[in-house]
C-alpha angles and dihedrals in degrees: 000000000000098000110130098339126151127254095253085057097052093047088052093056084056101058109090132148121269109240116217098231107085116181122190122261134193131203138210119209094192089121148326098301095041116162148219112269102240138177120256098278098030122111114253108236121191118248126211115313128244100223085081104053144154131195100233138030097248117185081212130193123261118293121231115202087222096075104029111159134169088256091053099052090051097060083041088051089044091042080050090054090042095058094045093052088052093056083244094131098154094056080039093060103053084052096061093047082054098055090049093059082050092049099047083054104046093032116025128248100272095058140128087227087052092051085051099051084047090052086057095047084055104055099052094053089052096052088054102043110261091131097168100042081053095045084054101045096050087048090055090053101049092047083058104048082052085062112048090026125025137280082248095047112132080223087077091063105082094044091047082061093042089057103037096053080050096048089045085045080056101062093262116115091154098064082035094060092045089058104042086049086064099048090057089056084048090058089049091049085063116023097021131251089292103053114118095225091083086058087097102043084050083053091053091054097050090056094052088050086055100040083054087047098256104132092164092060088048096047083051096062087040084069095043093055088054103049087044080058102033086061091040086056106035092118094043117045103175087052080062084071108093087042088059101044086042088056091045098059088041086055091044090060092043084057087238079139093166087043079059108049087046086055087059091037091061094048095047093058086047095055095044085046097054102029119022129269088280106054118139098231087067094080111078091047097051093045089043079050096056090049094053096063093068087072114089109224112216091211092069120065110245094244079063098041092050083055097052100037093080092045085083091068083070090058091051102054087046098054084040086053101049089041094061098041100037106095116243097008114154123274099217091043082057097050096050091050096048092049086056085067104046076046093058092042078063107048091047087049084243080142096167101054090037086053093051091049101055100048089048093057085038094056096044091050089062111074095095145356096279099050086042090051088055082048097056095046088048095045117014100096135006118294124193106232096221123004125211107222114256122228108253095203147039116253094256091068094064093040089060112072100184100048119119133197095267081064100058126096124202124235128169133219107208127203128201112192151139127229119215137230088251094047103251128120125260141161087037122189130155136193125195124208110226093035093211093078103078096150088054084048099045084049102059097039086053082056097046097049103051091046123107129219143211100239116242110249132230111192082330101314128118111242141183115266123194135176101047129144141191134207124207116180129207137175122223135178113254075243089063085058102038099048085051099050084048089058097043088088086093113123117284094242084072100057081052093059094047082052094058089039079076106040086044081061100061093057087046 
């Protein structure tokens, strides 16, 4: 695509439109792939690249392309950072348009400086929704690095991740898959089929297999993830740490609930190992440890699962234990610790201790404005305890293979309901919009209604609270919709009893 083509085409290959919807993003300036800091789950997407780089943040005049120099792209490059770091992406993203007009000029078209201008162009449409211009734009770099470089060149790396994140963002895990997959051979070319670098690109692919529905390949490159750790950090078993709660959380979304709980329990002999039985850093995986075991495992029989779910309550009290006991440990840690206790005491009906609990943390959040603030955000409305995770799309959207995100349409499932003061649901009712998807529907009251809440709070006490609902969105194909109101012509008793299915539930 960009092989030997003139300047007027390249700009025009630049000029797409702004999209509305801006998301933050945060660099890392490490080193020249740095990338953008990210949750466990979410897809690593590369941030602006150091081969381009100036020595100050310059908020920088407005650059005319008659007098472009090298000086001049590097405050615009810095003015570009600048605005990313700020969250201001639309005003981000005409600055990287502009860079790569100043790159094509004081570099030439086919130029590393150009592919990484392009890069850029690409995250931060990304990062505001313009899948396809993004798609476009690290194609275009890459097309170019293969040039100049080599097919094989390390400089590939951080755009194969730019496109496939964008690909995956545009409904296509499948092509997503296929190019992160590349950029993980890349990475073996150079570094060889051990280097850690490619930890993030195996992350990638693990989301796409989830994403298809093939949690055993995921769980596969789980694996692979943790051997690549467990003989980086032979020598240094507590530095094994952040890879084994990272597994564990990957394992947690995949449902590999026992895989889980073995991931905590790991690091919880490697702590105690290496640092005693009352270490501090204990904490988070033993409390991580009690929530998981609100999650049913399918691998385990249900007479073995009822036996193993109030074992979390012995987790608890013993994060809860070190915590208070542990010097200089941090209030709000504490308080949240200590609130997945009381939580646990809920969702078991144990009311009284539950009840103590809360007003004790309650009472003790309320010297000044910061600790009230932590208050406000534990108690000040209703809080599932755990959550299931909801489907995101009709079934038509996984059967098509070939559907992109142009293609998708949005519904919404939407929940009425009110929250006791012990917690539970109760006065259910559910709309979907479009009306036609009642499974999705069904689906998502089903969820609502076995779900237990953190009661809200009123000067420490648990209260009553009505009128809440709840949005799930959802995309769906106009085929989705067309094949349902085709088979709408059922009898109308039917769409009675489907009518009733809802309100049953509610009496369950």
């Amino acid at each position: 695509m960009i092989k030997k083509l003139p300047y007027a085409a390249i700009a025009a290959l630049i000029l797409m439109p702004l999209s509305a919807t801006a998301q933050d993003e945060t660099g890392n300036d490490d080193d020249d792939y740095g990338r953008e800091v990210t949750e466990p789950g979410e897809l690593v997407v590369p941030v602006a690249d150091e081969e381009i780089a100036g020595e100050d943040i310059l908020s920088g005049p407005e650059t005319s392309d008659d007098n472009v120099s090298e000086e001049r792209l590097l405050e615009e490059f810095a003015r570009y950072r600048r605005l990313v770091q700020e969250g201001t992406l639309d005003e981000a993203d005409i600055a990287a348009k502009r860079i790569v007009g100043m790159a094509i000029k004081v570099y030439g078209p086919q130029s590393r400086e150009t592919a990484s201008a392009l890069n850029n162009l690409g995250i931060v449409q990304h990062s505001t929704g313009q899948f396809d211009a993004a798609i476009q734009n690290f194609a275009s770099a890459i097309e170019i690095i293969e040039i100049v470089e080599d097919k094989l060149n390390e400089a590939l790396v951080n755009p194969l991740k730019g496109l496939g994140a964008a690909q995956l963002s545009n409904g296509r895990p499948d092509q997503a898959k296929e190019t992160f997959i590349r950029a993980k051979h890349i990475t073996h070319v150079n570094e060889g089929p051990h280097n850690l670098h490619q930890i993030e690109i195996l992350e990638s692919i693990a989301e796409t297999d989830i994403r298809m529905g093939d949690v055993e390949e995921a769980r596969d490159t789980f694996d692979r993830i943790h051997a690549l750790n467990v003989k980086h950090f032979e020598e240094d078993p507590l530095g094994l740490l952040p890879s084994l709660m990272n597994r564990a959380t990957w394992q947690h979304r995949a449902g590999y609930y026992a895989d889980e709980r073995t991931s905590y329990r790991r690091a919880i002999r490697i702590i105690e190992a290496g640092s005693g039985n009352d270490d501090p850093l204990l904490v988070e995986p033993l409390r991580r440890l009690g929530e998981s075991f609100y999650f049913l495992d399918v691998s385990v029989t249900q007479t073995q699962q009822m036996g193993m779910v109030a074992t979390g309550e012995t987790y608890f009290k013993r994060a809860v234990r070190i915590a208070e006991k542990a010097e200089g440990f941090d209030w709000a840690e504490l308080a949240r610790t200590q609130v997945a206790l009381a939580d646990y005491y809920t969702s078991t009906e144990n009311q009284n201790r539950a009840r103590k609990m809360y007003q004790e943390i309650w009472d003790q959040l309320s010297s000044d404005e910061e600790h009230v603030a932590l208050r406000d955000e534990l108690f000040r409305k209703p809080v599932p305890i755990w959550t299931e995770p909801l489907p995101e799309y009709s079934s038509g959207v996984g059967e098509s293979a070939s559907s992109s995100r142009k293609d998708l349409k949005s519904g919404t499932i939407v929940v009425d309901f009110t929250v006791t003061d012990r917690g539970r649901v109760k006065e259910l009712s559910s709309e979907s919009f479009p009306p036609e998807f009642v499974d999705m529907q069904r689906m998502v009251h089903r969820a609502i209604r076995q779900r237990v809440y953190r009661p809200e709070l009123v000067d420490g006490v648990a209260v009553e609270s009505a009128d809440l609902k709840f949005e799930h969105p959802f995309a769906y194909l106009q085929s989705d919709l067309d094949a349902l109101r085709a088979a709408a012509t059922a009898p109308a008793d039917e769409e009675a009893a489907t009518d009733e299915e809802l309100q049953d539930a509610d009496s369950d």
